[in-house]
C-alpha positions in Angstrom: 0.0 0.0 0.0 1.5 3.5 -0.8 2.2 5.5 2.3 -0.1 8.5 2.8 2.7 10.8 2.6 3.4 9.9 -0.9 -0.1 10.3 -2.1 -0.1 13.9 -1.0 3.6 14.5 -2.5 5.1 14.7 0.9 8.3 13.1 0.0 11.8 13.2 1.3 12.5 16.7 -0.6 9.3 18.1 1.2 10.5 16.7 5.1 9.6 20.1 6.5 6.1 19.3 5.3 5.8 16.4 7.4 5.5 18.3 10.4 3.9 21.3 11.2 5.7 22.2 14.3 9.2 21.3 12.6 8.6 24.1 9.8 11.7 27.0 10.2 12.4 30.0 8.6 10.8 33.5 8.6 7.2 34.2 10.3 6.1 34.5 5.9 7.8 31.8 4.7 6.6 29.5 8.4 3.2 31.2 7.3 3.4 30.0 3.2 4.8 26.4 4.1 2.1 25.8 6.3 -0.6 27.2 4.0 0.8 24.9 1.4 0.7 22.1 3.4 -2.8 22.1 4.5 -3.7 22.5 1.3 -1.9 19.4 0.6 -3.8 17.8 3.8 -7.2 18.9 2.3 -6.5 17.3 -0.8 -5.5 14.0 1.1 -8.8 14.3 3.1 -11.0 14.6 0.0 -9.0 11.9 -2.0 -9.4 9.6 1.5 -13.7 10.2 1.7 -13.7 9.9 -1.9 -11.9 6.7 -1.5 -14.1 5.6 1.7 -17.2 6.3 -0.7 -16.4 4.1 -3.5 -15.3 1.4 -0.9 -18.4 1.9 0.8 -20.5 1.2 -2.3 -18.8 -1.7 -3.3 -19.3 -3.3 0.3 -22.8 -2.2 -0.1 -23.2 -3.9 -3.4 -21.4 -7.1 -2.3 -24.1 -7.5 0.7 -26.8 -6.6 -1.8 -27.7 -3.5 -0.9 -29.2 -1.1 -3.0 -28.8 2.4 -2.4 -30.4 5.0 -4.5 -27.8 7.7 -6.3 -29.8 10.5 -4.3 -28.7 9.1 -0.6 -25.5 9.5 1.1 -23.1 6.5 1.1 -21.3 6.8 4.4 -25.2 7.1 5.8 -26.1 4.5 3.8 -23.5 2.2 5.2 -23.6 3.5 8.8 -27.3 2.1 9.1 -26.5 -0.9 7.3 -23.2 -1.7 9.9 -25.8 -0.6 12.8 -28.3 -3.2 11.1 -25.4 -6.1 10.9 -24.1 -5.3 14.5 -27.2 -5.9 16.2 -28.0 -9.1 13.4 -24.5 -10.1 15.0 -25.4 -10.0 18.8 -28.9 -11.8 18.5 -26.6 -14.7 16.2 -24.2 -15.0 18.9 -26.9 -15.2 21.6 -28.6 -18.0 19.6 -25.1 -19.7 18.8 -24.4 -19.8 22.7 -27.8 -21.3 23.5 -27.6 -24.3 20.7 -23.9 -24.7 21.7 -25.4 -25.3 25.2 -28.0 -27.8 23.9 -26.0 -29.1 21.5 -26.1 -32.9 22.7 -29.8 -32.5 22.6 -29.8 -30.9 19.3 -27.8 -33.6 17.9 -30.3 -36.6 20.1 -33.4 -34.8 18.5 -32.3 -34.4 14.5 -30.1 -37.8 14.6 -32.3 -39.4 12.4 -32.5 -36.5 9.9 -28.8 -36.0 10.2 -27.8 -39.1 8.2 -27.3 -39.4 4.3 -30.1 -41.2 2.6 -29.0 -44.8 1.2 -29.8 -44.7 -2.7 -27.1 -46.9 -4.1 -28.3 -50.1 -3.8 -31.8 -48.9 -4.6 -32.8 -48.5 -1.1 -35.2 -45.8 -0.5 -34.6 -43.1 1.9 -37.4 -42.3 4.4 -39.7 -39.9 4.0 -40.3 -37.9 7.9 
């Protein structure tokens, strides 16, 4: 992955960019430097949400969510996290209780839990 400093051209010949309490010289040219470099921060900012949005869509899309081109992404995906969050705390509740019940899980489907017989032309039962 390319390091955040190199996708806002704040390379090794731009070090006193890096920092902004390591910037020297003059109160104009401290005053210019810094100017500069936030304008090199905004830039990174809006290239990093627009970034986040087209990740966001594509998650969306993978789960199968459709999301009209006139609503906000990020909001978009915010309810649908909130939505799978909660999904994921009633699953694991569920998940604990059959684990806890397992043996009688397993004593109850037994029968059902076996592969049906059909290569010697034996039927399999019908439940």
């Amino acid at each position: 992955m390319v390091q955040q400093s190199q996708q806002i051209g704040l390379d090794s010949e731009n070090k006193d960019f890096q920092d902004a309490l390591q910037i020297r010289g003059g109160a104009r040219e401290r005053l210019l430097k810094l100017k500069e470099m936030m304008v090199q921060l905004k830039d990174a900012i809006c290239l990093d949400a627009e970034q986040t949005v087209v990740q966001a869509l594509e998650l969306l899309r993978f789960c199968r969510v459709a999301v009209p081109e006139s609503r906000d992404v990020l909001q978009e995906l915010e309810q649908f996290m909130r939505q799978l969050g909660d999904f994921m705390r009633v699953f694991a509740q569920h998940w604990k209780q059959v684990q806890s019940e397992l043996p009688r899980y397993q004593e109850l489907f037994a029968d059902n839990l076996e592969a049906p017989q059909t290569s010697q032309g034996v039927q399999p039962r019908k439940v």
